[in-house]
C-alpha positions in Angstrom: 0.0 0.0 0.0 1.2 3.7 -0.6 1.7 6.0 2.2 0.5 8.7 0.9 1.9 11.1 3.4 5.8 9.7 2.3 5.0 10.7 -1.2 3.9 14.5 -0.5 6.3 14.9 1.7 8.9 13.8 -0.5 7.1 15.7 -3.3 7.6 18.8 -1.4 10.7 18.5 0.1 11.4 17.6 -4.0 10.3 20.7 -5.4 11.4 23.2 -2.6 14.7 22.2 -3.3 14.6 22.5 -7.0 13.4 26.1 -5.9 16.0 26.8 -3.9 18.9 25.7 -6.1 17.4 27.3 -9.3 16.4 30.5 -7.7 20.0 30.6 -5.8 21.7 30.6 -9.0 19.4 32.8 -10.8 19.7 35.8 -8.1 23.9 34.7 -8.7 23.6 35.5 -12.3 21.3 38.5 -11.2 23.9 39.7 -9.1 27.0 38.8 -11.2 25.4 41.1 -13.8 24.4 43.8 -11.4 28.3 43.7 -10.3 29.3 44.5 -14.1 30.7 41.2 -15.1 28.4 40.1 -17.2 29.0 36.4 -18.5 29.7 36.8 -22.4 30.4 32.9 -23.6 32.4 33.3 -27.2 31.0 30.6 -29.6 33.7 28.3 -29.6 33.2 27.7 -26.0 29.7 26.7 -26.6 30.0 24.8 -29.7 27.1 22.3 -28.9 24.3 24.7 -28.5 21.2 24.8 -30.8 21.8 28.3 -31.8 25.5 29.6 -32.0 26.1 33.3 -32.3 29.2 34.4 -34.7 32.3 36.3 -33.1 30.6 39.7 -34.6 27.5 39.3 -32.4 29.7 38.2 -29.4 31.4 41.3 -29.6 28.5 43.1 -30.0 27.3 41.6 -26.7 30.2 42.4 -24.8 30.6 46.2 -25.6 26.7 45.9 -25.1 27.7 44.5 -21.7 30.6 47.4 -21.1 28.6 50.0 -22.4 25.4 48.8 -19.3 28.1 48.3 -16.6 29.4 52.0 -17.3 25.4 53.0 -16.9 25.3 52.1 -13.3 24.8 53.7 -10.7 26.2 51.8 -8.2 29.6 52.7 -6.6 32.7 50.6 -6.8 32.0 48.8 -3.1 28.0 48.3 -4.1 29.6 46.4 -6.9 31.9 44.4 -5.0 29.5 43.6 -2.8 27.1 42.3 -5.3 30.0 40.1 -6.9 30.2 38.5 -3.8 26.6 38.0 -3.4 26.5 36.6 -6.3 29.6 33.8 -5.8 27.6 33.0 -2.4 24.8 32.5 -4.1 26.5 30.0 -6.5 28.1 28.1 -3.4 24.5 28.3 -1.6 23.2 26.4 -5.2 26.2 24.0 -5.3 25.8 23.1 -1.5 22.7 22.2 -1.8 23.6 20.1 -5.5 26.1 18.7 -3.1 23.8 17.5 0.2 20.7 16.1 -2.2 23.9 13.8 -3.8 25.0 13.2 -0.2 21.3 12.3 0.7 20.7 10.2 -2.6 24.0 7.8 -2.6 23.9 5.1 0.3 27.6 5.0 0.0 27.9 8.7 0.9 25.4 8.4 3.3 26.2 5.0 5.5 
C-alpha cells in the first residue's frame, strides 16, 4: 500500500529544493550582472548549442555588456558587494547540489 503522506512529503521537500537551487543561481547570475561582469560565452566555448552566435555578435554583446556596466549607478563597493553576493549564491546552489547527492547515494550516506 502507498503512504500517501511519504509521497507529498517527499514531493515537497522535491520541489522546494529545485526552488531553492534554481532560484540561488538565478539571483547569482542577477547579481553577477548587477556587479558588471556580465557572463559573455564566445562561440567556440559553446559549440554544442542549438543556436551559435558568430564572433561579430559576441562582440557586440560584450561592448553591449561594457557600455550597461558603465550605466550604473552603483559605486565601486556596491559592486563588489554584489559580486560577492552573487559567488555566495553559486556556493549556496552548489551546496545544496552537493547534500541532495550526499542524501541520494547510500555510499555517501552509511
Amino acid at each position: 500500500m502507498i503512504d500517501w503522506i511519504a509521497f507529498v512529503i517527499v514531493f515537497v521537500a522535491s520541489l522546494v529544493g529545485a526552488a531553492v537551487v534554481v532560484s540561488a543561481y538565478a539571483l547569482g547570475l542577477r547579481l553577477l550582472t548587477v556587479g558588471g561582469r556580465t557572463p559573455v560565452v564566445a562561440p567556440a566555448d559553446f559549440t554544442d548549442a542549438i543556436t551559435t552566435i558568430s564572433p561579430e555578435e559576441a562582440k557586440r554583446a560584450a561592448r553591449r555588456a561594457e557600455k550597461a556596466a558603465k550605466k550604473s549607478p552603483l559605486t565601486d563597493a556596491q559592486k563588489r558587494l554584489a559580486v560577492v553576493g552573487a559567488w555566495a549564491c553559486f556556493a549556496l546552489s552548489g551546496a545544496a547540489v552537493l547534500y541532495g547527492i550526499y542524501l541520494i547515494v547510500p555510499a555517501l550516506s552509511g
